[in-house]
C-alpha positions in Angstrom: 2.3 -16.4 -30.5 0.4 -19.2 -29.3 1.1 -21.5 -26.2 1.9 -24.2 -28.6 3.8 -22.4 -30.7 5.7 -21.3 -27.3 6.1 -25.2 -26.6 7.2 -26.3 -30.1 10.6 -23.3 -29.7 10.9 -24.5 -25.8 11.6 -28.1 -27.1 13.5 -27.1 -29.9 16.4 -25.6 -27.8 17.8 -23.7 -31.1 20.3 -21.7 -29.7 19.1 -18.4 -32.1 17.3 -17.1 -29.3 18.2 -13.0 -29.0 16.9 -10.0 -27.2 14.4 -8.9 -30.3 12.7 -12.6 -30.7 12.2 -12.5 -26.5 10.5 -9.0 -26.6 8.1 -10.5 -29.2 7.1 -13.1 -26.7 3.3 -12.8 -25.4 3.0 -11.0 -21.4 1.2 -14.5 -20.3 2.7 -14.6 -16.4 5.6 -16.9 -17.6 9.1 -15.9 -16.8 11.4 -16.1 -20.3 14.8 -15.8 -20.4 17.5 -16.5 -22.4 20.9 -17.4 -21.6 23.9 -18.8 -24.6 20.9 -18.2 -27.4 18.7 -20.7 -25.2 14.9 -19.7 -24.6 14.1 -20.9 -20.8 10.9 -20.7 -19.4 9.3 -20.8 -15.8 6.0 -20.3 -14.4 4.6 -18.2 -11.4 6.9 -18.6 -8.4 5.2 -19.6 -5.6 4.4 -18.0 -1.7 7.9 -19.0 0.1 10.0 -18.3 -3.3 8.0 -14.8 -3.0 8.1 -14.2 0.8 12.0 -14.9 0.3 12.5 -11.9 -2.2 10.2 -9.7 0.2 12.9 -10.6 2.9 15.7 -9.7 0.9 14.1 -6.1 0.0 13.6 -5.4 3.5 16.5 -6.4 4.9 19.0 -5.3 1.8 17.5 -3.1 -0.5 15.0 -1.2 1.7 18.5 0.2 4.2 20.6 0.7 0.8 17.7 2.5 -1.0 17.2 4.5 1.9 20.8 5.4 3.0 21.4 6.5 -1.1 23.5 3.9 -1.9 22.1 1.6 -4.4 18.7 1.2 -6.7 17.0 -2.5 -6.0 14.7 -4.0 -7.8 12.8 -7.3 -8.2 11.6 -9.4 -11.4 10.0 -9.3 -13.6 12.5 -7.0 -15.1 14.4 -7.7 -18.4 18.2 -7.4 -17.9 20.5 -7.7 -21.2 24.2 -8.4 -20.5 26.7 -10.4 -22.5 25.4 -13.8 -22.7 22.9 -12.9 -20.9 19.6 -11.2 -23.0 17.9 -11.0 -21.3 17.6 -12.7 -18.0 14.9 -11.7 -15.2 16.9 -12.5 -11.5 14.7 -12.4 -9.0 16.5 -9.3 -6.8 19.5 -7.1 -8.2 21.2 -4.1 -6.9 22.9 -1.4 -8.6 25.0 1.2 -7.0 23.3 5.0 -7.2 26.2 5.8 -9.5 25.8 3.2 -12.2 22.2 3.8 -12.3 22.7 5.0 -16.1 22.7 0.6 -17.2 19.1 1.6 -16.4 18.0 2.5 -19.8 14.6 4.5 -20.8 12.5 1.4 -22.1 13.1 0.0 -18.3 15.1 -2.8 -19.0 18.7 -2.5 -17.7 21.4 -3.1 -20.4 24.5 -3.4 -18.3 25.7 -5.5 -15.7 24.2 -5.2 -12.1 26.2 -4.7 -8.9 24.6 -7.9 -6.9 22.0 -10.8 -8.3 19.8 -12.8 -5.9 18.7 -15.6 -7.3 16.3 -17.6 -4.8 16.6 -21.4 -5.1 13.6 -23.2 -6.8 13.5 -26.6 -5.7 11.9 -28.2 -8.5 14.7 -26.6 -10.7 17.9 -26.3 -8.8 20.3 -26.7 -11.9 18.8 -23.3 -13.6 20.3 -21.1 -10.4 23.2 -23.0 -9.6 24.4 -24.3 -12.7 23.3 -21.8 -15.5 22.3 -18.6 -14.3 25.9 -19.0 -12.3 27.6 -19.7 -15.5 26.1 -16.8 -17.2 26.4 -14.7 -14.6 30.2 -15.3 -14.0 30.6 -14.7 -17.8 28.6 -11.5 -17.9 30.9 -10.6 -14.7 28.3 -9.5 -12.4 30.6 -9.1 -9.3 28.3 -10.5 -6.9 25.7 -13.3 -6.9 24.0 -14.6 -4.3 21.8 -17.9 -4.2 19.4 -17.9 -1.6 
């Protein structure tokens, strides 16, 4: 698929986006995701957006790794829930005993224990309007916005 062709079903907003159309998608450093049938698209994050995730693995997912308790992990990583399919949050969690929503192609097909979205300020509305939306609907128990 080419970058214009990529363009052309941005624009079009056709709301027939799925999980086998995404996976088709070309590995160009983009972020897709789609959310309600909707393709969304984002580019590289940048040095703060990054050094923010690194804080949150220390701090979070680092001590729960550690201590047994959960399985973290940071995008890009295709998660497929209800609504949801897939989406690539930034950080998630997932308790050591639901690690089987962790399927053998890698992608996790279930709902995660806690999502960290951190905020992008050129695009505010996509973490704290629809990916919380989605997320709520999904019913991932915990979301954070940081």
């Amino acid at each position: 698929m080419t970058v214009s062709e990529i363009d052309l079903l941005l624009q079009s907003r056709d709301a027939s986006w799925c999980y086998e159309r995404w996976e088709r998608l070309p590995d160009d450093g983009n972020r897709y995701e789609v959310i309600d049938g909707v393709l969304y698209m984002s580019t590289a994050p940048g040095f703060g957006h990054q050094r923010t995730i690194l804080q949150l693995i220390q701090r979070v997912g680092t001590p729960l790794e550690t201590s047994g308790v959960a399985l973290m992990i940071m995008a890009p990583v295709g998660v497929i829930m209800p609504g949801a399919d897939p989406v690539q949050p930034d950080f998630l969690l997932i308790r050591r005993e639901r690690a089987s929503i962790i399927a053998g192609d890698g992608r996790i097909r279930g709902v995660p224990d806690l999502i960290a979205e951190v905020l992008s300020p050129s695009n505010p509305e996509m973490d704290t309007v629809v990916k919380r939306a989605a997320y709520a609907r999904a019913g991932v128990p915990e979301y954070w916005i940081v």
